[in-house]
C-alpha positions as CSV (number, residue, x, y, z in Angstrom):
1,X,104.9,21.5,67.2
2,X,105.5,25.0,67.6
3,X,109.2,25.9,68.8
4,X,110.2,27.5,72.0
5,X,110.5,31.3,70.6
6,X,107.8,30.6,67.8
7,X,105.4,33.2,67.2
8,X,102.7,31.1,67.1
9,X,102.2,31.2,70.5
10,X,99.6,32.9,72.2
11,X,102.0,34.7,74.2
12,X,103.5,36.6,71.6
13,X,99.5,37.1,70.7
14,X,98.8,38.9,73.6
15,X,101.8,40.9,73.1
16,X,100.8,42.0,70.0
17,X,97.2,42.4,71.3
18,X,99.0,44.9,74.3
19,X,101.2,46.6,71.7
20,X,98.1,47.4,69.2
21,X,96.0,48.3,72.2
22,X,98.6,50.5,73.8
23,X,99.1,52.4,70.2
24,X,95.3,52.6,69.7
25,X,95.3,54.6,73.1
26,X,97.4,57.6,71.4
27,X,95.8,57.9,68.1
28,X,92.4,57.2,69.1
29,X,92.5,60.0,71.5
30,X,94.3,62.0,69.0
31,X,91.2,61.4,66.7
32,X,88.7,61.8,69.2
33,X,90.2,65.7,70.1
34,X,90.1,66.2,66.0
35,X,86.2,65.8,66.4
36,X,85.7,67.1,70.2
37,X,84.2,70.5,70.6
38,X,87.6,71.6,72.2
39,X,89.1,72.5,68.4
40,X,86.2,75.5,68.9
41,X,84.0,73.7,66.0
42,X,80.1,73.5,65.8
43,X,79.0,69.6,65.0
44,X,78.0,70.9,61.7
45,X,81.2,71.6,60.8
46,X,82.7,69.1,62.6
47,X,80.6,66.6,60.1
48,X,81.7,68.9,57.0
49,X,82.6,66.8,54.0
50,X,85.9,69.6,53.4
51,X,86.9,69.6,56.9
52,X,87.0,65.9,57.1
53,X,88.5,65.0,53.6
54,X,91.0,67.9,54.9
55,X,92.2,65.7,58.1
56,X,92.5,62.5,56.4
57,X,94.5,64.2,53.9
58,X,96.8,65.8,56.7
59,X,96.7,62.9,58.9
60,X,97.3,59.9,56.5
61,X,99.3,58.4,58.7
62,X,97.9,58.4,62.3
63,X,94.3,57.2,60.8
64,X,96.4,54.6,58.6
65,X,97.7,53.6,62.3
66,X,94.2,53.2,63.6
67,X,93.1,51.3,60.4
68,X,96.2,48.7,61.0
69,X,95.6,48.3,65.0
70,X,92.1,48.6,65.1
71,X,91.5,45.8,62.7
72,X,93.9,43.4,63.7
73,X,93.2,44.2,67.2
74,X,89.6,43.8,66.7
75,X,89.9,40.3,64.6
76,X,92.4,39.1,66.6
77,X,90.4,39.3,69.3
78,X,87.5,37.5,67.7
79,X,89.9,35.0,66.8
80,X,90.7,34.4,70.2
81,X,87.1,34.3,71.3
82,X,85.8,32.0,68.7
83,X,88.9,29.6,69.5
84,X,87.8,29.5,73.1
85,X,84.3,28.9,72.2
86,X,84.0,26.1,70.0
87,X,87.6,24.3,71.6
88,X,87.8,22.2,68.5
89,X,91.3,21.7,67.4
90,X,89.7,20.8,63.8
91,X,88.3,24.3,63.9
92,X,90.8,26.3,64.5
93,X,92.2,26.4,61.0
94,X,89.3,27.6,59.7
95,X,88.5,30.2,62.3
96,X,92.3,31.4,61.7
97,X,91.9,31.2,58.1
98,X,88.3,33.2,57.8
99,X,90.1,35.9,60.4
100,X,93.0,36.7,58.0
101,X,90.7,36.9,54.8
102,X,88.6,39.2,56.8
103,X,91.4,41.1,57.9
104,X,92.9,41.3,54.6
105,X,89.9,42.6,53.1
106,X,89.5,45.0,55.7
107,X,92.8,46.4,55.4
108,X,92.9,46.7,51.9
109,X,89.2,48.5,51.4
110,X,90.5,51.0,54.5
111,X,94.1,51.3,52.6
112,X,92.5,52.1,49.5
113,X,90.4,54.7,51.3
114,X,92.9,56.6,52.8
115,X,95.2,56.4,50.0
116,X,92.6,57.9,47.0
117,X,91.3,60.3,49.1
């Protein structure tokens, strides 16, 4: 049995579901105005092997933050879907177990990414 300030609940869940969405606000719009016709870009160049390798290189860290929120946003919610679906107690270990493989191999192919490029 979970304890009163244990983070097992799902109300520090949606917390962290609130914080990841609140951070993907900022540097998915920061993304999108990287790629928007506002930098003064044709989409040809915009789809440019050099310009993109260019702002993953100078932007390691806010697409690192997208990587990390989006994926455990994203799987989290799943998580939280599939747990209400099938409302099998017996099933929730898996679902929970499958999510954090998923999201672990996620994390590590998108950290590997931004880190060798």
């Amino acid at each position: 049995m979970p304890s009163k300030y244990s983070l097992l609940k799902e109300s520090w869940n949606m917390i962290l579901m609130y914080a990841l969405a609140l951070i993907m606000i900022f540097v998915l719009t920061f993304h999108l105005l990287l790629v928007s016709p506002l930098t003064g870009r044709t989409f040809d160049q915009l789809l440019n092997y050099n310009y993109v390798l260019q702002n993953l290189t100078y932007y390691r860290i806010v697409f690192g933050l997208l990587l990390y929120a989006a994926v455990i946003h994203g799987l989290n919610g799943l998580r939280i879907v599939l747990i209400e679906w099938l409302h099998v107690k017996r099933f929730q270990w898996a679902v929970n177990v499958i999510i954090v493989i998923l999201m672990a191999i996620l994390l590590a192919f998108g950290t590997y990414t931004l880190i060798v490029l």
